[in-house]
Backbone as ProteinMPNN parsed JSONL, in Angstrom:
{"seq_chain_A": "XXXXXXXXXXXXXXXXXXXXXXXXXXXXXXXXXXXXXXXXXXXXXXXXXXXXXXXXXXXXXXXXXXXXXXXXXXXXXXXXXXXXXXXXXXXXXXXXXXXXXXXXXXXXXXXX", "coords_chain_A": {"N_chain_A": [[-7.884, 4.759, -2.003], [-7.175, 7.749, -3.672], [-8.993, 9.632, -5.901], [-7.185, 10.548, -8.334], [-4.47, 9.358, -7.857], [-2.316, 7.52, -9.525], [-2.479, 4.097, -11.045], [-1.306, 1.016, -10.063], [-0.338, -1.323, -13.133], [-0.536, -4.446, -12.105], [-2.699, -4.681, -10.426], [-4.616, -3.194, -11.719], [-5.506, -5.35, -13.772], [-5.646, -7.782, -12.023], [-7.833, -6.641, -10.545], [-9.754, -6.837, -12.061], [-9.563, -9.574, -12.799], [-10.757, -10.306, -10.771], [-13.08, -8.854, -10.394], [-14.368, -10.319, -12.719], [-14.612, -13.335, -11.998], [-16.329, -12.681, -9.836], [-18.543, -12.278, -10.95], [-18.935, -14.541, -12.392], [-17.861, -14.726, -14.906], [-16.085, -16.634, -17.563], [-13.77, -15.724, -18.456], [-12.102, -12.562, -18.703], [-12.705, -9.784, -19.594], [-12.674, -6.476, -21.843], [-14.888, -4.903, -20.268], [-14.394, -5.812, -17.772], [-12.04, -4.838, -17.485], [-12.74, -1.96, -17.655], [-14.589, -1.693, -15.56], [-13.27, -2.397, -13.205], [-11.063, -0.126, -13.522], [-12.649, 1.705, -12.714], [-13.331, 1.117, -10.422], [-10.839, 1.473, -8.638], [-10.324, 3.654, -9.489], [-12.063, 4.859, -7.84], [-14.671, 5.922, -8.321], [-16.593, 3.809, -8.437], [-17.806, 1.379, -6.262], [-17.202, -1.73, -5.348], [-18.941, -3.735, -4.952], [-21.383, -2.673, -7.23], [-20.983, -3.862, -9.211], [-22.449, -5.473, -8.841], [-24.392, -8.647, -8.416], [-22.39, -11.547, -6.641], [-21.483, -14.429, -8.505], [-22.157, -17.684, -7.389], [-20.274, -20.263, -7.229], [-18.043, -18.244, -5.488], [-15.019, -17.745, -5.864], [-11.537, -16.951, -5.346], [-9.154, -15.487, -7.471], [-6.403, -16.135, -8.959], [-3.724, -16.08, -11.184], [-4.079, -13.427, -12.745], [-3.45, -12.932, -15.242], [-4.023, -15.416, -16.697], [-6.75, -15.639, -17.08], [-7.238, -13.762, -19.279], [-9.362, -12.732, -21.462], [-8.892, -13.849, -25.395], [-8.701, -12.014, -27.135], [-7.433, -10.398, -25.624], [-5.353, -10.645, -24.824], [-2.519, -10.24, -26.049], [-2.473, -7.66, -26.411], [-2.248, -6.844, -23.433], [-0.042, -7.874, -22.896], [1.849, -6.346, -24.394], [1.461, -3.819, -23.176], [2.27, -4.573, -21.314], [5.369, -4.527, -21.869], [5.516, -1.955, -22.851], [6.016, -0.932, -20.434], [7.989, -1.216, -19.416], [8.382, -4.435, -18.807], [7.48, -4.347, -16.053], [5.187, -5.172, -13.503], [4.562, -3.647, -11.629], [4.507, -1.134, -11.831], [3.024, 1.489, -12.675], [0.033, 3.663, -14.237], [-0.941, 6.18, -15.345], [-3.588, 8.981, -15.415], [-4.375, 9.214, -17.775], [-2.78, 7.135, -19.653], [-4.143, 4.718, -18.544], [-6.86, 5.728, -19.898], [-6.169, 5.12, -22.884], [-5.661, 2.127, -22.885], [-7.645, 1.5, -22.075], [-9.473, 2.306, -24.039], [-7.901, 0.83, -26.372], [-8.912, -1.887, -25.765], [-11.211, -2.468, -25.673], [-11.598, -1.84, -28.66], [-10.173, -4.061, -29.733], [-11.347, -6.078, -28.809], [-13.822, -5.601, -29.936], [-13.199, -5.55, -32.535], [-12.283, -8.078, -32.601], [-14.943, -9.368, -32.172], [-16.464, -8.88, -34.541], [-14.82, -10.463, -36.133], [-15.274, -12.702, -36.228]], "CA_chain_A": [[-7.08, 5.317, -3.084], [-7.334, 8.804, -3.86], [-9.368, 9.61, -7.573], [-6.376, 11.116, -9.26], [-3.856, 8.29, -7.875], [-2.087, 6.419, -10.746], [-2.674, 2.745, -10.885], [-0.314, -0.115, -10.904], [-0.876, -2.597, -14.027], [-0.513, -5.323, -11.741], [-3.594, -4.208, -9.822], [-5.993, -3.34, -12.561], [-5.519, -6.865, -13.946], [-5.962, -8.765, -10.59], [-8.986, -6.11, -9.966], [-10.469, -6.922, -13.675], [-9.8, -10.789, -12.71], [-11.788, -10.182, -9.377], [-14.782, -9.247, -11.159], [-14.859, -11.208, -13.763], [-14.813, -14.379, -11.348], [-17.801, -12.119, -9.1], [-19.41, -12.197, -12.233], [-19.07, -15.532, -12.918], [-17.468, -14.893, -16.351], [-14.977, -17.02, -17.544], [-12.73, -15.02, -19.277], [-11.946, -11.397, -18.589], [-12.766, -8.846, -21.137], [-12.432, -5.144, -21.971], [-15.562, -4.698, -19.667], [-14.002, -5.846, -16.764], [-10.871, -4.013, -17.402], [-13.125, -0.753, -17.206], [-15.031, -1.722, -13.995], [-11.614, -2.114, -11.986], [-10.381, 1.154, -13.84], [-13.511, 2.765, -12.006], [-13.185, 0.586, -8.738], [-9.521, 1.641, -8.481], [-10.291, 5.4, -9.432], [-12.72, 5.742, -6.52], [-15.946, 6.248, -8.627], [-17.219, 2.851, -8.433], [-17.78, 0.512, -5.219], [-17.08, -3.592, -5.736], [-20.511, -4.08, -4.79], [-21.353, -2.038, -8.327], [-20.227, -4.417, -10.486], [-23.673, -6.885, -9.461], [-24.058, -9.413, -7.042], [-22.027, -12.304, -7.086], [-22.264, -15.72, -8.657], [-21.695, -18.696, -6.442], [-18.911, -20.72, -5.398], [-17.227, -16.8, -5.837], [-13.12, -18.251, -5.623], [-10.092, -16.138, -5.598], [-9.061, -15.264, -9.014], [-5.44, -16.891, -9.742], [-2.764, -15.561, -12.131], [-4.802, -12.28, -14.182], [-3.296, -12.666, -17.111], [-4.584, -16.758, -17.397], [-8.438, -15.441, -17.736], [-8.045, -13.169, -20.261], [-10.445, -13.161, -23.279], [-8.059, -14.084, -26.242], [-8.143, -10.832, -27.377], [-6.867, -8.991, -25.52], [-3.753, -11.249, -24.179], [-1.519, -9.775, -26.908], [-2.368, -6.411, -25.88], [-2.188, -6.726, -22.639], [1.367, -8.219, -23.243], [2.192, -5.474, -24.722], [1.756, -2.755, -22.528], [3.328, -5.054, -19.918], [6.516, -4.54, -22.399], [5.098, -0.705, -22.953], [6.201, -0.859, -19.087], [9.112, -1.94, -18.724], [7.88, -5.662, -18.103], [7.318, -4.32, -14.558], [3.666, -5.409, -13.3], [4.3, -2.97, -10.6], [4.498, 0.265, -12.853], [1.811, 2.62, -12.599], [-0.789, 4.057, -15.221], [-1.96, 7.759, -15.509], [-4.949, 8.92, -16.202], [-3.744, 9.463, -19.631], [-2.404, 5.917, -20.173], [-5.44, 3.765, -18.746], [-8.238, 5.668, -20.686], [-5.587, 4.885, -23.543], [-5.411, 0.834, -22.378], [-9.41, 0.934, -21.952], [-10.247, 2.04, -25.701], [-7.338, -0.02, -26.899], [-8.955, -2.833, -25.451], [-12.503, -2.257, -26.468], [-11.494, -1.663, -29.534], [-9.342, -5.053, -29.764], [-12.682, -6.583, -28.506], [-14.949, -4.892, -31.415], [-12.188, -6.535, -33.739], [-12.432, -9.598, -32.604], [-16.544, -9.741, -32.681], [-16.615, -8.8, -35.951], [-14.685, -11.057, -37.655], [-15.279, -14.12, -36.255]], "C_chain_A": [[-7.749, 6.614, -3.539], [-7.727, 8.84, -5.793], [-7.983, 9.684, -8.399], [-5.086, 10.273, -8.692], [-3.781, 7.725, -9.247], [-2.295, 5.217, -10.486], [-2.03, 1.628, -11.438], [-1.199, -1.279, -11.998], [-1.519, -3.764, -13.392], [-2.441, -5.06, -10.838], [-4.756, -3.876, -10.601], [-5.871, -4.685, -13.316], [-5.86, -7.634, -12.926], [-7.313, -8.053, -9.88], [-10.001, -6.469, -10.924], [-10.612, -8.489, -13.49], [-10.775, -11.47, -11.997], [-13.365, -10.361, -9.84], [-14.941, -9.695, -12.132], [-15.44, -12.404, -13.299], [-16.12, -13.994, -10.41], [-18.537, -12.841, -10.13], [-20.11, -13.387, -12.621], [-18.699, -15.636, -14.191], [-16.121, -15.514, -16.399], [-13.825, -16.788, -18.123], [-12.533, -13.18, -18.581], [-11.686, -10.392, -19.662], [-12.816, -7.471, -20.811], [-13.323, -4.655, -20.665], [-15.013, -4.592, -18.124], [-12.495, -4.795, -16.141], [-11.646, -2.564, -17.072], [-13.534, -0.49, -16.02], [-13.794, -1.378, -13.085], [-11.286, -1.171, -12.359], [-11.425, 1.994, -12.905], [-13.577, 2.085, -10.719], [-11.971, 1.155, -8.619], [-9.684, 3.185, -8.555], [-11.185, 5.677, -8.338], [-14.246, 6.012, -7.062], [-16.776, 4.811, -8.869], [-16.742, 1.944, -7.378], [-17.683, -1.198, -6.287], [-18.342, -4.092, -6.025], [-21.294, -3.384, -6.227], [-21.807, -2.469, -9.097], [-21.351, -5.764, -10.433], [-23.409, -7.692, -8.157], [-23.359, -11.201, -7.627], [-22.372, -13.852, -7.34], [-21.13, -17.023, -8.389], [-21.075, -19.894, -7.523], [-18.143, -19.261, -6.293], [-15.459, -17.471, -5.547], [-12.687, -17.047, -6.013], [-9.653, -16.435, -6.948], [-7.286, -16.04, -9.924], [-4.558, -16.27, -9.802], [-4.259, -14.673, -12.997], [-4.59, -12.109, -15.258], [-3.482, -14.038, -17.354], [-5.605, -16.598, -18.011], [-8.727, -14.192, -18.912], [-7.778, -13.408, -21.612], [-8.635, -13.022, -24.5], [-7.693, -12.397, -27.021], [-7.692, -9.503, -27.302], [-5.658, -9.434, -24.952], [-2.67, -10.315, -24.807], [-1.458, -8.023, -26.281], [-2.288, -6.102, -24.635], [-0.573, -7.021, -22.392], [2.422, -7.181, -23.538], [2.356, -4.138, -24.321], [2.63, -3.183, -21.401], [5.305, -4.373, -20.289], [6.713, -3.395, -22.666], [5.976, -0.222, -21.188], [7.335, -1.599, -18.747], [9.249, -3.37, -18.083], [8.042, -5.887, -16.437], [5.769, -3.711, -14.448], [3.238, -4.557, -12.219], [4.227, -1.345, -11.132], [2.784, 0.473, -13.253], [1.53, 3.073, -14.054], [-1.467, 5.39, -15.031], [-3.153, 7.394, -15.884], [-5.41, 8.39, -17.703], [-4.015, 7.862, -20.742], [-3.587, 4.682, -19.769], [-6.182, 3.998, -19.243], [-7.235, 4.722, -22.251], [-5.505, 3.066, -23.545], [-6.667, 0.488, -22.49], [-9.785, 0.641, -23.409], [-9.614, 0.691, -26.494], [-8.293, -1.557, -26.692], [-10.294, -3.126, -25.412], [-12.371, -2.291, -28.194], [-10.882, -3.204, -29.678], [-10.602, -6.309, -29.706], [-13.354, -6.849, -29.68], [-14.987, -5.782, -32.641], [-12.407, -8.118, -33.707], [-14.189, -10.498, -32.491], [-16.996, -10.012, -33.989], [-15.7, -9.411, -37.113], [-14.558, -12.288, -37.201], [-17.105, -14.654, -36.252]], "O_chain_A": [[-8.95, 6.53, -3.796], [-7.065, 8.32, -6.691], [-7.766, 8.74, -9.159], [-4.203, 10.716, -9.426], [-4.735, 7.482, -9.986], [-2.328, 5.113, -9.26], [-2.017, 1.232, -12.604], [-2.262, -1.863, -11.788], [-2.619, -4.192, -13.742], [-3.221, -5.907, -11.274], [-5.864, -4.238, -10.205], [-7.047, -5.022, -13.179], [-6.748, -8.394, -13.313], [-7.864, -8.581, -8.915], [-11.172, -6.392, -10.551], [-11.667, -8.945, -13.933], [-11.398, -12.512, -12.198], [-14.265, -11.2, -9.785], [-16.031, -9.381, -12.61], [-16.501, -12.787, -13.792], [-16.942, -14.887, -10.204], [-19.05, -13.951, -9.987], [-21.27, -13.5, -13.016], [-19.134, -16.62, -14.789], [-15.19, -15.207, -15.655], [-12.946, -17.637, -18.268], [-13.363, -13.006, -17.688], [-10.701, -10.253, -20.388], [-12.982, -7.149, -19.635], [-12.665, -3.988, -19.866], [-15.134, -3.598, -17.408], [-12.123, -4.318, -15.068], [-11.127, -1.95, -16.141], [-13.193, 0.489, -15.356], [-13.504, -0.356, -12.464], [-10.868, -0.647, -11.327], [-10.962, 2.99, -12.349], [-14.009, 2.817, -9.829], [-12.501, 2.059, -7.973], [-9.175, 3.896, -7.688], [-11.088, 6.801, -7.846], [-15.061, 6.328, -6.196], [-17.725, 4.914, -9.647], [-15.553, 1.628, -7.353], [-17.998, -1.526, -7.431], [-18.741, -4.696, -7.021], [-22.372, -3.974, -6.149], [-22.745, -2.043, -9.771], [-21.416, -6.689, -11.242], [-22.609, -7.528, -7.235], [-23.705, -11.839, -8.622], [-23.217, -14.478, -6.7], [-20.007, -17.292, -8.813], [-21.651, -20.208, -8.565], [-17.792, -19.287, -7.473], [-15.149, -17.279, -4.371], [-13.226, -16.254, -6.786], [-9.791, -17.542, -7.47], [-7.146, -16.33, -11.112], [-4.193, -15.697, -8.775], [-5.165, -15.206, -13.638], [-5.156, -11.443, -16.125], [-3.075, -14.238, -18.498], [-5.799, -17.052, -19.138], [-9.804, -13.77, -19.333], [-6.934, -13.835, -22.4], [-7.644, -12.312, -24.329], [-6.606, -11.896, -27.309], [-7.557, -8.45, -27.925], [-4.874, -8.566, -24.567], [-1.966, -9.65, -24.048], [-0.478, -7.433, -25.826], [-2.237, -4.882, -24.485], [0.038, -6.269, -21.632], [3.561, -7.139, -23.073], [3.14, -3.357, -24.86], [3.429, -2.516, -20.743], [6.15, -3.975, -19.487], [7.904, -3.139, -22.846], [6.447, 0.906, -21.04], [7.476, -2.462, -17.879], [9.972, -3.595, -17.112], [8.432, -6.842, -15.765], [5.241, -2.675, -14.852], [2.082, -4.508, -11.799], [3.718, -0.512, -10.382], [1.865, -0.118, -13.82], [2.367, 2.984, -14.952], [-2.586, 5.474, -14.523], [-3.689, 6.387, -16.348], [-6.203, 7.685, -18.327], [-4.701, 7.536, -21.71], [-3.881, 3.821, -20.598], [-6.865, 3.017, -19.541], [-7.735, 3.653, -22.601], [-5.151, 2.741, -24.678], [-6.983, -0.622, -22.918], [-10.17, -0.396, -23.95], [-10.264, -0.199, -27.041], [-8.264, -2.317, -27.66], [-10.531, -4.274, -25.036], [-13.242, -2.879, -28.836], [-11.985, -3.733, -29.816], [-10.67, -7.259, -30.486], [-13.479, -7.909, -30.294], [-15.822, -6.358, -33.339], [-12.621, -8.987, -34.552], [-14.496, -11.679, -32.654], [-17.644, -10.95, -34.452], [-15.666, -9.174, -38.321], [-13.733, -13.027, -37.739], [-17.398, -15.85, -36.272]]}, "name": "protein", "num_of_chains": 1, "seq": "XXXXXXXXXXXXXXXXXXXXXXXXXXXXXXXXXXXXXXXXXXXXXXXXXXXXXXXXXXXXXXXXXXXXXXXXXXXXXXXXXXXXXXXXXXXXXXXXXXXXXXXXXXXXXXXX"}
């Protein structure tokens, strides 16, 4: 995939699910959403993201593992998109999806 390629939704979710399960984390959080935004843009290899932690499985449905707070927002751009998982993301619109979703994070550290 070429750097400046847009990136379908469906694809940074199922790339964000990927490594989360590398990871061994059981949820998928803002973090992971950035990794796949930089595996998918071309400036970060898979291998990157750490070495993985055993039994590594195939990741599922991407929108089951993620962290509670960011379901809603993730929901929401799905619906931002025409609730089509195949609809692409600018540059523009994933840094826009990243903070959102750091930020959504932040929120949800700090008040629980």
């Amino acid at each position: 995939m070429a750097i400046d390629d847009d990136i379908r939704f469906i694809d940074l979710l199922s790339t964000a699910a990927t490594v989360a399960a590398y990871q061994g984390a059981e949820e998928v959080g803002a973090e992971h959403l950035a990794l796949a935004a930089d595996i998918l843009r071309g400036h970060r290899s898979f291998e990157d993201t750490g070495t993985p932690v055993a039994p590594f499985i195939g990741t599922g449905d991407p929108f089951s593992r993620l962290a509670p707070a960011l379901r809603e927002l993730v929901h929401d751009w799905y619906l931002r998109l025409g609730s089509d998982a195949e609809a692409s993301l600018d540059d523009t619109a994933l840094d826009i999806l990243l903070a959102e979703a750091r930020a959504r994070e932040h929120e949800a550290r700090r008040s629980s």
